[in-house]
C-alpha positions as CSV (number, residue, x, y, z in Angstrom):
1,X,0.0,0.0,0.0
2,X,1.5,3.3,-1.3
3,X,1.6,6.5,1.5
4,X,-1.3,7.9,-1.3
5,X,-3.4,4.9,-0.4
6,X,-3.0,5.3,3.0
7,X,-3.6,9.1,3.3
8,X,-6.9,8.6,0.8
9,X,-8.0,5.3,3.3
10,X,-7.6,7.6,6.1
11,X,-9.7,10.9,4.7
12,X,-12.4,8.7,3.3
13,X,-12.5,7.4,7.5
14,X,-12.6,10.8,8.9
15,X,-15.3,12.2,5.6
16,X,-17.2,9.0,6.9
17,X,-17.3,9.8,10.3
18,X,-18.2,13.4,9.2
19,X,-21.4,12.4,7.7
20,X,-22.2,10.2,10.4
21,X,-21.9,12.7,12.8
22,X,-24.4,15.2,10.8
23,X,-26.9,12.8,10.6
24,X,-26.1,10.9,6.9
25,X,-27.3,14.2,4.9
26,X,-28.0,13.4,1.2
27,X,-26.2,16.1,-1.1
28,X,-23.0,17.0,1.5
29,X,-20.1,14.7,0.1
30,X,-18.1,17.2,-1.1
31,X,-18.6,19.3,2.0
32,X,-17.4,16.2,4.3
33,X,-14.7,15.6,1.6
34,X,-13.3,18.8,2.2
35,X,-13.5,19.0,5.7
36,X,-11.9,15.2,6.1
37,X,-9.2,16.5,3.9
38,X,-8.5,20.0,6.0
39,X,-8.5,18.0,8.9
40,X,-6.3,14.6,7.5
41,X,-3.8,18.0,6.8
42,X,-4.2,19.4,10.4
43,X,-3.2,16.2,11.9
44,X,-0.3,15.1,9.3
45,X,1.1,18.2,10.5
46,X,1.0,17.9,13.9
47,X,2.1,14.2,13.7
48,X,4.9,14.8,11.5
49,X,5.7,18.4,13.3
50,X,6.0,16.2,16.3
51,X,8.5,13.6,15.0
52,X,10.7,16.6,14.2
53,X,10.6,18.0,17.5
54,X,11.7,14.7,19.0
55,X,14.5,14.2,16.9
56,X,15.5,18.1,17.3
57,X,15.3,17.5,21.2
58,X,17.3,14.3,21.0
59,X,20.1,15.8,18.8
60,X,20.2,18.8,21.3
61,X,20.2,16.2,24.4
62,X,23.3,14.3,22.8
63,X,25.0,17.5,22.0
64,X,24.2,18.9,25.6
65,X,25.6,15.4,26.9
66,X,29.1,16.3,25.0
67,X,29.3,19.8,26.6
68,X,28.7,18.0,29.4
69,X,31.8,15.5,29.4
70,X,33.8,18.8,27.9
71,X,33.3,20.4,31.1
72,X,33.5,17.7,33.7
């Protein structure tokens, strides 16, 4: 499964769960399409804004371990 499957899997979920929630309107699919697709873009941000900040803390924690055996 290609990262473009997965993302389209995963807004088709959320545009699902969208139309559930408003009751199952007739007509709205592009409206719940749209919104599944703002929100899939919220969160891959977040997760992969996340990631970075992990691997930015870790590099800064190895390089603050190095000052560290500098100095003592």
């Amino acid at each position: 499964m290609t990262s473009d499957d997965k993302s389209l899997r995963e807004i088709r979920k959320i545009a699902y769960g969208l139309w559930m929630q408003d009751g199952q309107p007739d007509g709205r699919d592009r409206e719940h399409w749209e919104a599944a697709k703002e929100i899939w873009a919220f969160r891959s941000h977040d997760q992969t804004k996340a990631e970075s900040d992990t691997s930015e803390e870790r590099q800064q924690g190895a390089e603050m371990g190095n000052v560290r055996k500098d100095i003592g």
